[in-house]
N, CA, C and O atoms as CSV, one atom per row, in Angstrom:
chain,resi,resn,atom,element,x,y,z
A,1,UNK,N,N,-28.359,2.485,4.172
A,1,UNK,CA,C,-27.150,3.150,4.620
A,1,UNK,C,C,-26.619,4.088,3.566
A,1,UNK,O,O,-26.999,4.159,2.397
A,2,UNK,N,N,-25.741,4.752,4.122
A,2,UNK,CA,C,-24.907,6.158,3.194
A,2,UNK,C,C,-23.655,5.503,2.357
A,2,UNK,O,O,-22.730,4.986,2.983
A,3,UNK,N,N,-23.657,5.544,0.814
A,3,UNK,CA,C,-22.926,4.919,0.375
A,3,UNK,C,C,-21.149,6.014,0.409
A,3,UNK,O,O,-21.204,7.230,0.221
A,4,UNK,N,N,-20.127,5.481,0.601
A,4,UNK,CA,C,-19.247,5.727,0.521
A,4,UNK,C,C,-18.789,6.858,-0.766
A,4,UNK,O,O,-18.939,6.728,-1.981
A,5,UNK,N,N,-18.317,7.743,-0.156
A,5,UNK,CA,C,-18.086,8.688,-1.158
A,5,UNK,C,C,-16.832,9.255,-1.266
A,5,UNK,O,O,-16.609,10.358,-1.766
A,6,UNK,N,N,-15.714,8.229,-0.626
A,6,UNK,CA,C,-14.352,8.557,-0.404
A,6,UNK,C,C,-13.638,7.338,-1.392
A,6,UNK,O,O,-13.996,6.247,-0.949
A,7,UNK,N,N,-12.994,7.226,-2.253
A,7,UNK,CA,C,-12.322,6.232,-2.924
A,7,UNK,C,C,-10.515,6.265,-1.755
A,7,UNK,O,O,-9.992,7.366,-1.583
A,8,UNK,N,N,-10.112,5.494,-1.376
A,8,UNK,CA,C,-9.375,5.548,-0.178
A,8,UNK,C,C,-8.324,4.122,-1.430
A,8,UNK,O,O,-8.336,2.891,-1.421
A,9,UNK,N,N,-7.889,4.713,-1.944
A,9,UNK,CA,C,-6.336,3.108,-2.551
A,9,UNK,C,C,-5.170,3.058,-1.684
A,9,UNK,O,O,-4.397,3.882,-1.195
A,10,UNK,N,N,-5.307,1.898,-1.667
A,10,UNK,CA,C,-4.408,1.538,-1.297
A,10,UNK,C,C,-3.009,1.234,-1.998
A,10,UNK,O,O,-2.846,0.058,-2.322
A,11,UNK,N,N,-2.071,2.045,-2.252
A,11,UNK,CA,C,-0.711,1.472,-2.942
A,11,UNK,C,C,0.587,0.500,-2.360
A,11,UNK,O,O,1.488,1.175,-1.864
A,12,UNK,N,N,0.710,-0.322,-2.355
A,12,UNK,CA,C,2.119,-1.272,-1.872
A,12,UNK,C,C,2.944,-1.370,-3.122
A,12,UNK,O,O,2.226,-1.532,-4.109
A,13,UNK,N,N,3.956,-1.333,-3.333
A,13,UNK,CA,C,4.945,-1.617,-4.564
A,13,UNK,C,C,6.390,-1.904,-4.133
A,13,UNK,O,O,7.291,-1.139,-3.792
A,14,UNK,N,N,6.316,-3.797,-4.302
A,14,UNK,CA,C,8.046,-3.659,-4.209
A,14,UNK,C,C,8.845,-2.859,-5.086
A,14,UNK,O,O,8.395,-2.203,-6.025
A,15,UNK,N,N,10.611,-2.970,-4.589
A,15,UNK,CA,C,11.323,-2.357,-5.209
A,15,UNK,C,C,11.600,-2.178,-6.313
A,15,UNK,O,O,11.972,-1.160,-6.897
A,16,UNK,N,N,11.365,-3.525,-6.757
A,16,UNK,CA,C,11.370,-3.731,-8.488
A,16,UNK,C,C,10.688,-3.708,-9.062
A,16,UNK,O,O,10.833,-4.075,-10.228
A,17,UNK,N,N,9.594,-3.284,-8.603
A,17,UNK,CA,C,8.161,-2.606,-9.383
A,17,UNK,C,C,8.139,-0.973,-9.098
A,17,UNK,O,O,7.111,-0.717,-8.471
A,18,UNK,N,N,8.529,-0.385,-9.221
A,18,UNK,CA,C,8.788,1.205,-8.896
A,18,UNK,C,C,8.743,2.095,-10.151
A,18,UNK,O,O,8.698,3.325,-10.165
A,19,UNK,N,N,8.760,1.394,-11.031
A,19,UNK,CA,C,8.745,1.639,-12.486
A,19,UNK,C,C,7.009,2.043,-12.954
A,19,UNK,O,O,6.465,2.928,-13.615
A,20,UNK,N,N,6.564,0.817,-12.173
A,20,UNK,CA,C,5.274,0.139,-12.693
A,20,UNK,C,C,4.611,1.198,-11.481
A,20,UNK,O,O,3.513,1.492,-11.954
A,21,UNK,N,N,4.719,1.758,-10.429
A,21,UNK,CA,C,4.167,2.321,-9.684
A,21,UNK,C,C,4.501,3.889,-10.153
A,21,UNK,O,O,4.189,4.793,-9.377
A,22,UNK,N,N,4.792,4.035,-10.738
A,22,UNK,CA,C,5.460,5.791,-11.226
A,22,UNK,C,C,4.295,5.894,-12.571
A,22,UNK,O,O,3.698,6.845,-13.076
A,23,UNK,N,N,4.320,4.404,-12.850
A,23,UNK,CA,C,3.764,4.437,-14.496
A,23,UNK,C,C,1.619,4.685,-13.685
A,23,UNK,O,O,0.678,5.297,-14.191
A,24,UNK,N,N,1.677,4.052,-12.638
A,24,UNK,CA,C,-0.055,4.103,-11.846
A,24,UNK,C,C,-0.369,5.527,-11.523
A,24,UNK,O,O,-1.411,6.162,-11.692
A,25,UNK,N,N,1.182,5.994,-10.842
A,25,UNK,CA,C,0.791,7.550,-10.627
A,25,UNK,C,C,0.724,8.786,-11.494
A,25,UNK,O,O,0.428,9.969,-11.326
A,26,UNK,N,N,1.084,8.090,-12.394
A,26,UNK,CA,C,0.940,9.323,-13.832
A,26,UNK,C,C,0.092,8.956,-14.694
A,26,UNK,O,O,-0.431,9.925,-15.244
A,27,UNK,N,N,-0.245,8.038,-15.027
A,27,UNK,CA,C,-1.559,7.631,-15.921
A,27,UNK,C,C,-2.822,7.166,-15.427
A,27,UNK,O,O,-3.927,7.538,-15.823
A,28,UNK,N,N,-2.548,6.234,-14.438
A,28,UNK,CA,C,-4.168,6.194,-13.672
A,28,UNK,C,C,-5.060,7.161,-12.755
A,28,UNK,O,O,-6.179,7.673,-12.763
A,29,UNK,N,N,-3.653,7.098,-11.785
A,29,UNK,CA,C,-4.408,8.233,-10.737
A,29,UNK,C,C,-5.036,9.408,-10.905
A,29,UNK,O,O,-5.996,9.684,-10.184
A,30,UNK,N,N,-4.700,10.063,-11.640
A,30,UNK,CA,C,-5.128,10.969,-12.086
A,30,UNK,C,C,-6.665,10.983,-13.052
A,30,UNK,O,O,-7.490,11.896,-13.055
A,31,UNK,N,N,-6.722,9.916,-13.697
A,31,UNK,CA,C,-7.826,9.228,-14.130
A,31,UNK,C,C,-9.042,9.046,-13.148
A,31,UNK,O,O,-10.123,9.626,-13.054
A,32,UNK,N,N,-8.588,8.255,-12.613
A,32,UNK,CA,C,-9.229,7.594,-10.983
A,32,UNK,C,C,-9.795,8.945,-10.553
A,32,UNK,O,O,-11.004,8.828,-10.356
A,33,UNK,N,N,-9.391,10.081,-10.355
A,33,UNK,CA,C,-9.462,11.442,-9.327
A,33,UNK,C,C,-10.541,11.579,-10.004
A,33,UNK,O,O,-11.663,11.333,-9.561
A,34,UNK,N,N,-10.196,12.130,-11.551
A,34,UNK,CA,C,-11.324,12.853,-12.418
A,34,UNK,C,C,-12.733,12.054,-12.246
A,34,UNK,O,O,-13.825,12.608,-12.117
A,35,UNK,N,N,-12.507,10.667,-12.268
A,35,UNK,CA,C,-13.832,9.830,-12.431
A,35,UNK,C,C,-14.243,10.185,-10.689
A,35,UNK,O,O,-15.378,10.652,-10.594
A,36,UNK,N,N,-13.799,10.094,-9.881
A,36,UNK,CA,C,-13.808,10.848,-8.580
A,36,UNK,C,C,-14.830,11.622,-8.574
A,36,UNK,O,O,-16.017,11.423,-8.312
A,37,UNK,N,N,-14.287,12.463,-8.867
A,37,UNK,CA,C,-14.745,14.011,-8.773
A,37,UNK,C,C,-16.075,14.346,-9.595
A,37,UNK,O,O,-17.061,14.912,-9.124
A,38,UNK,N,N,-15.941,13.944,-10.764
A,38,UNK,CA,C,-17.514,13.760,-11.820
A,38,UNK,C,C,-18.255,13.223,-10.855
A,38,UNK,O,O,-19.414,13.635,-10.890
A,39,UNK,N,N,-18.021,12.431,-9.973
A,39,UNK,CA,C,-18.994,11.396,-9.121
A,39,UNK,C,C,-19.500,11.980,-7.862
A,39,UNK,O,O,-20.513,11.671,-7.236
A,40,UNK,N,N,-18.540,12.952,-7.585
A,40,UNK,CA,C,-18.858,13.837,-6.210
A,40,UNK,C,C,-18.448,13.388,-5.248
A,40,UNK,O,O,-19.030,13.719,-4.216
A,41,UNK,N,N,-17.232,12.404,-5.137
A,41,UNK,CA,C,-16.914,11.775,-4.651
A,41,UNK,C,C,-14.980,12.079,-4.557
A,41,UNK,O,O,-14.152,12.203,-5.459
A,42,UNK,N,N,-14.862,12.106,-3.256
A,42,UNK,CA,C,-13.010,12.295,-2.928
A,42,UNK,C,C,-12.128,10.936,-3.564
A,42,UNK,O,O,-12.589,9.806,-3.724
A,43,UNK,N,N,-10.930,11.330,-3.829
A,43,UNK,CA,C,-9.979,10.212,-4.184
A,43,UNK,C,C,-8.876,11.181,-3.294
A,43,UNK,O,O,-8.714,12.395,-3.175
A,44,UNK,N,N,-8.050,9.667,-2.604
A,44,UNK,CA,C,-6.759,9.676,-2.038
A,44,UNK,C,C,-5.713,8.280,-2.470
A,44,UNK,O,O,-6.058,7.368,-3.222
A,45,UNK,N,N,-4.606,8.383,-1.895
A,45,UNK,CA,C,-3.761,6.927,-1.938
A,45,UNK,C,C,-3.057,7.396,-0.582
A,45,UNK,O,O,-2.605,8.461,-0.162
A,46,UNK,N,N,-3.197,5.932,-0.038
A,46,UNK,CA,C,-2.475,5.373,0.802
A,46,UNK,C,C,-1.129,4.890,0.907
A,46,UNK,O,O,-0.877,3.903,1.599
A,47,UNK,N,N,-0.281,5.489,0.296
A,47,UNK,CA,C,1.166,4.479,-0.054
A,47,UNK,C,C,2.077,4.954,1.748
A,47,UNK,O,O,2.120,5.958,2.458
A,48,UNK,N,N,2.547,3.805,1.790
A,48,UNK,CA,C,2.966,3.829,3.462
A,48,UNK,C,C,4.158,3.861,3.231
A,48,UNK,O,O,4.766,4.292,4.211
A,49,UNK,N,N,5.212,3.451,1.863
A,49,UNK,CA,C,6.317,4.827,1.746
A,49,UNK,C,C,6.508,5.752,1.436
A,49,UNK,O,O,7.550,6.297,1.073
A,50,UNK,N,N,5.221,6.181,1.561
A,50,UNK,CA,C,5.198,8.256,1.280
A,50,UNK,C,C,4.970,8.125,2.573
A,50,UNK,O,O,4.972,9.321,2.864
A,51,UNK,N,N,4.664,7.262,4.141
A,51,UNK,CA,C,3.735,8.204,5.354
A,51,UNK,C,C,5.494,8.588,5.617
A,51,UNK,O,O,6.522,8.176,5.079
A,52,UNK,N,N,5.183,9.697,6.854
A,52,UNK,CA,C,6.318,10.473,7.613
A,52,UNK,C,C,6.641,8.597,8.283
A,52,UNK,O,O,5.813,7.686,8.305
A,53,UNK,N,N,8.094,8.551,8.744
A,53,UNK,CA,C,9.099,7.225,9.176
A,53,UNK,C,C,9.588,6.614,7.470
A,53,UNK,O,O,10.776,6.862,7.266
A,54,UNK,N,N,9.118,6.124,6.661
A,54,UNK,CA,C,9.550,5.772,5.547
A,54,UNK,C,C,10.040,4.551,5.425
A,54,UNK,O,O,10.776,4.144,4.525
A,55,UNK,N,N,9.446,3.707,6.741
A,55,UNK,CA,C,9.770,2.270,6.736
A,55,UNK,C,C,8.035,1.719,6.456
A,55,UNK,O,O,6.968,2.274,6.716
A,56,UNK,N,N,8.374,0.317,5.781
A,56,UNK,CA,C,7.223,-0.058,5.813
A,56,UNK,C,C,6.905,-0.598,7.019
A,56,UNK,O,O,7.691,-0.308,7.921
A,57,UNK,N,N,5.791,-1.447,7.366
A,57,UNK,CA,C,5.237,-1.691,8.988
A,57,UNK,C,C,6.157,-2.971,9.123
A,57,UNK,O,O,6.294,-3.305,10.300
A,58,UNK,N,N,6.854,-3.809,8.166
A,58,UNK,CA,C,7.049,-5.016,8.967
A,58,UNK,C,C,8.638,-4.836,9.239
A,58,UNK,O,O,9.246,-5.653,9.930
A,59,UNK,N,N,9.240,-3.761,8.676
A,59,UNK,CA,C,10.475,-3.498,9.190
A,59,UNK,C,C,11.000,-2.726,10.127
A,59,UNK,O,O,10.170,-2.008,10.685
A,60,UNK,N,N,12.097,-2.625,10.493
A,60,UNK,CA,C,12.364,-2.678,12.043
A,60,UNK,C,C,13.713,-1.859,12.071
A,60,UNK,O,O,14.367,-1.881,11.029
A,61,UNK,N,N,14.371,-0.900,13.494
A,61,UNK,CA,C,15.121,-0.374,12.875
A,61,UNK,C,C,15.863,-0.375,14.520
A,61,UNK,O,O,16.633,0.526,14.849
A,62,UNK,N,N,15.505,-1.489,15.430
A,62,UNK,CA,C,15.585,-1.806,16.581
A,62,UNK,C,C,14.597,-3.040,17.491
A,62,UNK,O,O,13.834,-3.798,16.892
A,63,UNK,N,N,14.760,-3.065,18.879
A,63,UNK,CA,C,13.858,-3.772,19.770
A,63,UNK,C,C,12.528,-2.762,19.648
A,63,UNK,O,O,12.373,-1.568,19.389
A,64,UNK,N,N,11.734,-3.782,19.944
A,64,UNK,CA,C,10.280,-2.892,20.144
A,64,UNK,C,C,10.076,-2.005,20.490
A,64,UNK,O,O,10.876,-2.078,21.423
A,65,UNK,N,N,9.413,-0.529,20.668
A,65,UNK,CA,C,9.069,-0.125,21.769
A,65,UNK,C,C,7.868,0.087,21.683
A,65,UNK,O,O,7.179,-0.391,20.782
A,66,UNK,N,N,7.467,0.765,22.514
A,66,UNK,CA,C,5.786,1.622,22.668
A,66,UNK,C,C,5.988,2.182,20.866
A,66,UNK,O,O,5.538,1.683,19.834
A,67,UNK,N,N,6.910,3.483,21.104
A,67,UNK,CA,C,6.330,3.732,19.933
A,67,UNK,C,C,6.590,3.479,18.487
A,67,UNK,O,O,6.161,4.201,17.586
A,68,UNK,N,N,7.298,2.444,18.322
A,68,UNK,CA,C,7.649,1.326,17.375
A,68,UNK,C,C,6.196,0.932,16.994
A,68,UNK,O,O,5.612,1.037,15.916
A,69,UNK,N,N,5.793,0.456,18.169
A,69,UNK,CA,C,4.216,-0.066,18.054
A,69,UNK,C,C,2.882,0.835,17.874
A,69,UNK,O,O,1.826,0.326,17.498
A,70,UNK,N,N,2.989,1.988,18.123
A,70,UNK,CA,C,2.399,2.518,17.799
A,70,UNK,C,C,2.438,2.954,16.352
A,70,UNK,O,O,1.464,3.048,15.606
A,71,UNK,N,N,3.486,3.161,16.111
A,71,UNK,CA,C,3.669,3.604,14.343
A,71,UNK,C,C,2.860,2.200,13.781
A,71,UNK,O,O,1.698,2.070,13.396
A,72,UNK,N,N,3.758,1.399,13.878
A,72,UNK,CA,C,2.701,0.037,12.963
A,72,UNK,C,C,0.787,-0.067,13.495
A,72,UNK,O,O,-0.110,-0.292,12.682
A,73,UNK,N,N,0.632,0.089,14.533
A,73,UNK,CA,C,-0.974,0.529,14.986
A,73,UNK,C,C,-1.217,1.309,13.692
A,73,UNK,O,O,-1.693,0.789,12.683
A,74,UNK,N,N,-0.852,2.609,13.795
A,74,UNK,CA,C,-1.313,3.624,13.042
A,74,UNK,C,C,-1.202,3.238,11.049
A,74,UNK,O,O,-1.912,3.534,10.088
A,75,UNK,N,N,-0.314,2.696,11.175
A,75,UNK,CA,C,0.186,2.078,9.727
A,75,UNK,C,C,-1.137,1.148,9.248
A,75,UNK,O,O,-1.887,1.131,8.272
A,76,UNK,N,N,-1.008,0.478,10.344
A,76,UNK,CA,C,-2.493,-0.801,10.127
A,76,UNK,C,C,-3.990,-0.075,10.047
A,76,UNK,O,O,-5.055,-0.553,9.656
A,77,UNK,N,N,-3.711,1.137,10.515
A,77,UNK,CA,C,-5.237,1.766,10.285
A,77,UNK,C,C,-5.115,2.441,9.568
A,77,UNK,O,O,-6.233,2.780,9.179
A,78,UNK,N,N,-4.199,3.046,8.943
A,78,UNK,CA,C,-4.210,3.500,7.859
A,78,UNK,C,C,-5.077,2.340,6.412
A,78,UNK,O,O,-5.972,2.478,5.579
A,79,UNK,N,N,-4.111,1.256,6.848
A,79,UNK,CA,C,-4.308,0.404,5.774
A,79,UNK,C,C,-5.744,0.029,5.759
A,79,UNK,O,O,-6.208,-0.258,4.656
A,80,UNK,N,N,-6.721,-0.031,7.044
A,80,UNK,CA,C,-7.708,-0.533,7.238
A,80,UNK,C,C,-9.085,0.311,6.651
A,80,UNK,O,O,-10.162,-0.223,6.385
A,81,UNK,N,N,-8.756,1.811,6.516
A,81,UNK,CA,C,-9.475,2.387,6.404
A,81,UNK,C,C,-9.544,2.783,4.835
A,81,UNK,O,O,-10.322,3.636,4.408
A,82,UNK,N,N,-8.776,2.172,4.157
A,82,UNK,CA,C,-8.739,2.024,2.419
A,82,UNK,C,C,-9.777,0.891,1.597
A,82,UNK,O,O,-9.673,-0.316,1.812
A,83,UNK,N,N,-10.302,1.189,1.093
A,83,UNK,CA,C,-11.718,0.352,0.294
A,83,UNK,C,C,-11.156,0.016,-1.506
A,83,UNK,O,O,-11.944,-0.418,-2.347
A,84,UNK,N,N,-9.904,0.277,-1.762
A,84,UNK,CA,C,-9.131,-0.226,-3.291
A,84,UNK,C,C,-8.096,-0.404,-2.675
A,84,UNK,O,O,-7.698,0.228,-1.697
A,85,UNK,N,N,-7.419,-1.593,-3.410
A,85,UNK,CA,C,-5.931,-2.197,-3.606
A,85,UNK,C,C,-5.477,-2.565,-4.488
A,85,UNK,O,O,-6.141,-3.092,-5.380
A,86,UNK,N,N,-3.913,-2.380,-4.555
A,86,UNK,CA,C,-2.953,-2.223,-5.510
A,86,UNK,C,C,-1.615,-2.406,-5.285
A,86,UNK,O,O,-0.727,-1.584,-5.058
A,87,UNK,N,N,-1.583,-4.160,-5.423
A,87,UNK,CA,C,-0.317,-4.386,-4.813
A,87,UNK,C,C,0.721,-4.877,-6.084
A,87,UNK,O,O,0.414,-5.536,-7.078
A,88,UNK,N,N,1.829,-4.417,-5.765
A,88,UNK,CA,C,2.688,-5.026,-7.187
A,88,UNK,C,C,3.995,-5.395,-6.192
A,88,UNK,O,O,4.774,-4.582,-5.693
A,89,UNK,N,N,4.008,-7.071,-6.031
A,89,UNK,CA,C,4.922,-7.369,-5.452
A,89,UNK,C,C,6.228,-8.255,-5.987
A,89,UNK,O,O,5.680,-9.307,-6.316
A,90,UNK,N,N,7.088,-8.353,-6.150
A,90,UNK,CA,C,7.628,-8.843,-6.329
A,90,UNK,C,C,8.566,-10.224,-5.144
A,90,UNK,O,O,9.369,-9.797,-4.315
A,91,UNK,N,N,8.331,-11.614,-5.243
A,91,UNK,CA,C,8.548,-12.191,-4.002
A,91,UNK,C,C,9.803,-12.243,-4.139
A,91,UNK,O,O,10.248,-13.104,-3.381
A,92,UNK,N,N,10.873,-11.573,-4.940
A,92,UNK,CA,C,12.379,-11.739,-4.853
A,92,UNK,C,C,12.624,-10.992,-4.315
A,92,UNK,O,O,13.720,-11.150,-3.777
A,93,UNK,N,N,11.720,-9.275,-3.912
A,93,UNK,CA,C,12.184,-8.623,-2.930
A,93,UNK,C,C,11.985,-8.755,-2.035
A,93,UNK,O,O,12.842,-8.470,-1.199
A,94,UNK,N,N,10.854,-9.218,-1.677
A,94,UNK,CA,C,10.051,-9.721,-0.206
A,94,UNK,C,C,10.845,-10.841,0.666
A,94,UNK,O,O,10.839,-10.881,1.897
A,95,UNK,N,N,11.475,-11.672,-0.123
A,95,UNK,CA,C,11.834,-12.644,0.521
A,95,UNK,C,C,12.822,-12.218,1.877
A,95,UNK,O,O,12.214,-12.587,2.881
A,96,UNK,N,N,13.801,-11.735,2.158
A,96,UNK,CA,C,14.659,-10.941,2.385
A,96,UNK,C,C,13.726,-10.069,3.926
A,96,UNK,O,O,14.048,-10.021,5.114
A,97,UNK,N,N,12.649,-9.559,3.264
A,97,UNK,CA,C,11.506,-9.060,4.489
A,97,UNK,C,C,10.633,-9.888,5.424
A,97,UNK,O,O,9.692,-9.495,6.114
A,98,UNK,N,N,11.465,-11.909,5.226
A,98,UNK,CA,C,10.668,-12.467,5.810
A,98,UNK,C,C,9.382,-12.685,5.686
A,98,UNK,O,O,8.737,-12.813,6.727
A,99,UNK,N,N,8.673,-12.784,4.350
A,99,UNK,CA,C,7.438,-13.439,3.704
A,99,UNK,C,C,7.763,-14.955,3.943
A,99,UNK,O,O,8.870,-15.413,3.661
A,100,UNK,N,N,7.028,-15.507,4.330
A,100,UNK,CA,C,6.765,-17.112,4.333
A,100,UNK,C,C,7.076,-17.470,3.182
A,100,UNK,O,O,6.614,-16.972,2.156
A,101,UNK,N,N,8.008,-18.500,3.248
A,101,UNK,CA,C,8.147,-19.381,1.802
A,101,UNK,C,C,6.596,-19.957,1.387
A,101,UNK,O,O,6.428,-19.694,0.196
A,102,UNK,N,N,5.859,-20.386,1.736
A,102,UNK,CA,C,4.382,-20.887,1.379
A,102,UNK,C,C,3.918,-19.172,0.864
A,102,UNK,O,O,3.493,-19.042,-0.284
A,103,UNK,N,N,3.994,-18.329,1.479
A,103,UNK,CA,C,3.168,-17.030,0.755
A,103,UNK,C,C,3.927,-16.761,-0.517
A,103,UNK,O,O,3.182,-16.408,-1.431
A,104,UNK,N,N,5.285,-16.836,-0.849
A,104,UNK,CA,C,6.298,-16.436,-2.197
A,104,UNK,C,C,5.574,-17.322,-2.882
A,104,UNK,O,O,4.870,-16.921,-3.810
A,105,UNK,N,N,5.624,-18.715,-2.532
A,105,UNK,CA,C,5.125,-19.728,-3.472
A,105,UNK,C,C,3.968,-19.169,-4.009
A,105,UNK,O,O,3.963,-18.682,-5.139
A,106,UNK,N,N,2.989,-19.200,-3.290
A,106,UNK,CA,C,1.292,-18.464,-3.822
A,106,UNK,C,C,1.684,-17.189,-4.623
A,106,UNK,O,O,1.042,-17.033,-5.662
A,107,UNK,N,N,2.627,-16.246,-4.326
A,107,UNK,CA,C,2.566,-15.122,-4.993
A,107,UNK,C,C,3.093,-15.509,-6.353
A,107,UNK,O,O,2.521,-14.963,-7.296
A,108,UNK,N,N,3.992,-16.278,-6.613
A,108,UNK,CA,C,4.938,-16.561,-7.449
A,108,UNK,C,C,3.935,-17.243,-8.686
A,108,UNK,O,O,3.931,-16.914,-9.872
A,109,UNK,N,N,2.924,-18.506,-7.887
A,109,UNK,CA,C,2.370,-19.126,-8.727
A,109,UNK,C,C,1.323,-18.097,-9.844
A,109,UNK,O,O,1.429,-18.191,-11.066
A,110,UNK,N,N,0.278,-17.082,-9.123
A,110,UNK,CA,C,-0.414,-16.327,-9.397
A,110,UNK,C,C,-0.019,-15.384,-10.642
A,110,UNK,O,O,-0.795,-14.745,-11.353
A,111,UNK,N,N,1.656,-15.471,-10.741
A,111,UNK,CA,C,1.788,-14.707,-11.832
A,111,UNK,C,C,1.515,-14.775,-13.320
A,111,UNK,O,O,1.788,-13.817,-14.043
């Protein structure tokens, strides 16, 4: 098969990591591109509070609709079609977004 020649990251960053995500986009990414590009190969990021709406997928700004649901569809394929990840979460912000107390715990422990 044809090996992949798109580097596709994925970025998530809670609120209180925004620091730490400013610090990825000015010193790594740019890194990441160059090694990219020597390779012949594309680099992008995925961050889903840069897409157009500016909510992430699990928040809500009403009842459902069609195209409520469709934005999160599209959000999820966005996410699906990324091959690197890069999550910097913090579970004191998450909590609040309805993360499972069992998932904070795991995130919390991992640190």
């Amino acid at each position: 098969g044809r090996l992949e020649r798109t580097m596709r990251l994925y970025l998530a960053v809670s609120e209180s990591k925004v620091r730490h995500r400013d610090q990825i986009l000015q010193y790594a990414v740019p890194r990441m591109s160059d090694m990219c590009a020597r390779r012949a190969a594309a680099f992008c990021i995925v961050d889903l509070r840069l897409q157009p709406g500016g909510r992430e997928a699990g928040e809500s700004s009403g009842p459902a609709s069609s195209a409520a649901l469709d934005a999160v569809a599209n959000r999820l394929a966005l996410v699906d079609s990324c091959n690197c990840f890069v999550c910097l979460i913090d579970p004191e912000d998450e909590a609040p977004k309805g993360l499972s107390d069992k998932l904070l715990t795991t995130l919390s422990s991992e640190e």
